[in-house]
C-alpha beads as a LAMMPS data file, in Angstrom:
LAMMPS data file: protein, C-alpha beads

114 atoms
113 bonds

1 atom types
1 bond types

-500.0 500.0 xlo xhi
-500.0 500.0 ylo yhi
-500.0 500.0 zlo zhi

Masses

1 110.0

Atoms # bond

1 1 1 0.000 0.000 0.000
2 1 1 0.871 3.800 -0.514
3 1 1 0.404 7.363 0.211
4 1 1 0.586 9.394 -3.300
5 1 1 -0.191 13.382 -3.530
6 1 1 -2.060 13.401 -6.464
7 1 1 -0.952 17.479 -7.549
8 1 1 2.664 16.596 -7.328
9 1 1 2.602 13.062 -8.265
10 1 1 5.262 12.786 -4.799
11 1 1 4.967 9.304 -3.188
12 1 1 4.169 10.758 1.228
13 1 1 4.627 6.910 2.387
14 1 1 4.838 3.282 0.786
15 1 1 5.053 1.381 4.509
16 1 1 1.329 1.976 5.130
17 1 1 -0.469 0.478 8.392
18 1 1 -4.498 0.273 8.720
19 1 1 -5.686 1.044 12.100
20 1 1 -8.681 -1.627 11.933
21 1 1 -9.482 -2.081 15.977
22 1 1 -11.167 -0.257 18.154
23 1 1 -8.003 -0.443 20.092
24 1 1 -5.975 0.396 16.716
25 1 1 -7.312 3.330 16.565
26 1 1 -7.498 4.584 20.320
27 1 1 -3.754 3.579 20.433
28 1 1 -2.591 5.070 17.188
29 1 1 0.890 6.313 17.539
30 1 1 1.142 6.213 21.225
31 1 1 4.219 4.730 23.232
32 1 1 5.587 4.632 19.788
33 1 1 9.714 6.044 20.069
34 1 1 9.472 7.079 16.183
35 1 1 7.612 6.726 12.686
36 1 1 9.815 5.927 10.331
37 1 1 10.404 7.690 6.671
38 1 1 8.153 6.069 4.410
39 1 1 5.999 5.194 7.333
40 1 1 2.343 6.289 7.476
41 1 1 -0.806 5.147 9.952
42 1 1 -4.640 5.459 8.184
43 1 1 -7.805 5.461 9.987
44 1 1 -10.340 5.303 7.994
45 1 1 -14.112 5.990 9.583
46 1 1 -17.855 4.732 8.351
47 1 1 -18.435 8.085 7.217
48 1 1 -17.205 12.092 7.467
49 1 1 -17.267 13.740 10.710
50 1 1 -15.488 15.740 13.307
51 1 1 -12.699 13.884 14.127
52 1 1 -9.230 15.203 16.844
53 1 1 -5.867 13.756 16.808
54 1 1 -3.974 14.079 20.126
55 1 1 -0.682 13.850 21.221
56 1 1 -0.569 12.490 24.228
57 1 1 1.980 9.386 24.917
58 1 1 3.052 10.580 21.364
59 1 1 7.210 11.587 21.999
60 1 1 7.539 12.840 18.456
61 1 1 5.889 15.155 16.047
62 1 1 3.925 14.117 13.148
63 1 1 1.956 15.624 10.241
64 1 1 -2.037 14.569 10.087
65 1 1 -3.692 14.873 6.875
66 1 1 -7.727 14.967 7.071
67 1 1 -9.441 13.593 3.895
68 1 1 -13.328 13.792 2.727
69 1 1 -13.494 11.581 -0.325
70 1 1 -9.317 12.104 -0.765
71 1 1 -9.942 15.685 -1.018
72 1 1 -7.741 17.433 1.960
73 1 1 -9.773 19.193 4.256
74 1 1 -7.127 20.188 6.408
75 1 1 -3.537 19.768 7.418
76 1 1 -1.074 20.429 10.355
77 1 1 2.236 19.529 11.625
78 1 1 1.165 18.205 15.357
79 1 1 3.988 18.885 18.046
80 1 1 4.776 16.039 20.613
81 1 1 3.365 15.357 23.833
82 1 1 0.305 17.613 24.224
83 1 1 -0.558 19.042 21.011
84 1 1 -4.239 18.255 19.703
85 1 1 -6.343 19.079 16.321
86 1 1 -9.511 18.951 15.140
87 1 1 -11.463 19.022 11.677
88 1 1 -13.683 16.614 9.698
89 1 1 -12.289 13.608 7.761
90 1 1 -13.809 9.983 6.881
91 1 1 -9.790 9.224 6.437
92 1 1 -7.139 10.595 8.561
93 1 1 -3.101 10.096 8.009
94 1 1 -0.506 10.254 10.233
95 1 1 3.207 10.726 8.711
96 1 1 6.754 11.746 10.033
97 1 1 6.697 14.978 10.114
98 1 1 7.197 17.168 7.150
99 1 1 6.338 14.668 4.823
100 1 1 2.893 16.616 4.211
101 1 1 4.503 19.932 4.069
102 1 1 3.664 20.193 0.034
103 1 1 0.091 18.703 0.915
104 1 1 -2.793 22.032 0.598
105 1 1 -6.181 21.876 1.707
106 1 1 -8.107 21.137 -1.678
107 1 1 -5.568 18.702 -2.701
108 1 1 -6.302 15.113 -3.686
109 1 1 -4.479 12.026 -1.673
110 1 1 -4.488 8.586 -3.140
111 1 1 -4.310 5.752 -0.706
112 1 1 -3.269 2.783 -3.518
113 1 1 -4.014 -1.042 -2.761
114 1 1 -6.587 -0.117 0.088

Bonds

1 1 1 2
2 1 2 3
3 1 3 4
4 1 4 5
5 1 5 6
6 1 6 7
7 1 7 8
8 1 8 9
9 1 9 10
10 1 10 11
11 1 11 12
12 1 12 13
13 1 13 14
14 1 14 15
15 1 15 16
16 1 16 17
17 1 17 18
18 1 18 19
19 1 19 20
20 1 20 21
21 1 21 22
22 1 22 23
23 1 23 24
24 1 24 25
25 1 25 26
26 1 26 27
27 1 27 28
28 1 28 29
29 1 29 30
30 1 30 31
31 1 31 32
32 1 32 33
33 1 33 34
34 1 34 35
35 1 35 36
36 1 36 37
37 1 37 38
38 1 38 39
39 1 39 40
40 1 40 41
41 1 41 42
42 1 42 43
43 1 43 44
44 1 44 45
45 1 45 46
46 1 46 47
47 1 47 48
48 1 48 49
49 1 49 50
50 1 50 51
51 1 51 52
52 1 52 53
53 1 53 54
54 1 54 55
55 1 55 56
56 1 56 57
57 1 57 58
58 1 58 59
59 1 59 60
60 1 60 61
61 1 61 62
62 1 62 63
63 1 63 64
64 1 64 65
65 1 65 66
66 1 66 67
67 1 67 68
68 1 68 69
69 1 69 70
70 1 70 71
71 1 71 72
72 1 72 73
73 1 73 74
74 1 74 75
75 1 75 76
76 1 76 77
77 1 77 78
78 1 78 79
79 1 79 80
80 1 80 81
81 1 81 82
82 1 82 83
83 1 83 84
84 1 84 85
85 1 85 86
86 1 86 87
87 1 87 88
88 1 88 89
89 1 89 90
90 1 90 91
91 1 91 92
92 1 92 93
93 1 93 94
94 1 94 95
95 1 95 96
96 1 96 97
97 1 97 98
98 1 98 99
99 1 99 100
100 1 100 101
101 1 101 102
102 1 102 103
103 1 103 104
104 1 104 105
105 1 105 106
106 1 106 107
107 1 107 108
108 1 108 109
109 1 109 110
110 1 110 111
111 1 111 112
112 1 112 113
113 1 113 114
């Protein structure tokens, strides 16, 4: 599976985990020492609504891309620890950080071999 930026064509991850639990996706990064390059974690929901990323237990920072249908609805570079965000998504992705830096809201995201 992998992350592709559909404006630039760039590639944002190819090591792609699903968070498919319950407990997936109430752990998500936590108690996690890194996130590799190339790494990325999806959640994907039934359906589009409000949805927060926090960062607690997180000990590095990470960019979160929210997605409606692919399209980017928002993104932000999340600092470690204590930082939290919030904005609607039916698909959110974690990545190291900076990866999403080219990422706008508007853009299209392709998650290939879902």
């Amino acid at each position: 599976m992998r992350i592709v930026h559909e404006v630039t064509g760039d590639v944002l991850a190819t090591e792609v985990a699903v968070a498919e639990s319950l407990l997936d996706t109430v752990r998500g990064l936590r108690f996690r020492r890194s996130l590799p390059a190339d790494h990325a974690l999806v959640f994907g929901f039934d359906a589009a609504g409000r949805r927060d990323v926090d960062m607690l237990f997180v000990p590095f920072p990470i960019d979160v891309v929210w997605l409606v249908g692919g399209r980017v609805e928002r993104v932000d570079t999340l600092r470690a620890w204590f930082d939290l965000a919030v904005a609607r998504a039916d698909t959110l992705l974690e990545l190291p950080a900076g990866v999403a830096a080219g990422v706008s809201r508007d853009d299209t995201v392709r998650i290939e071999g879902r």
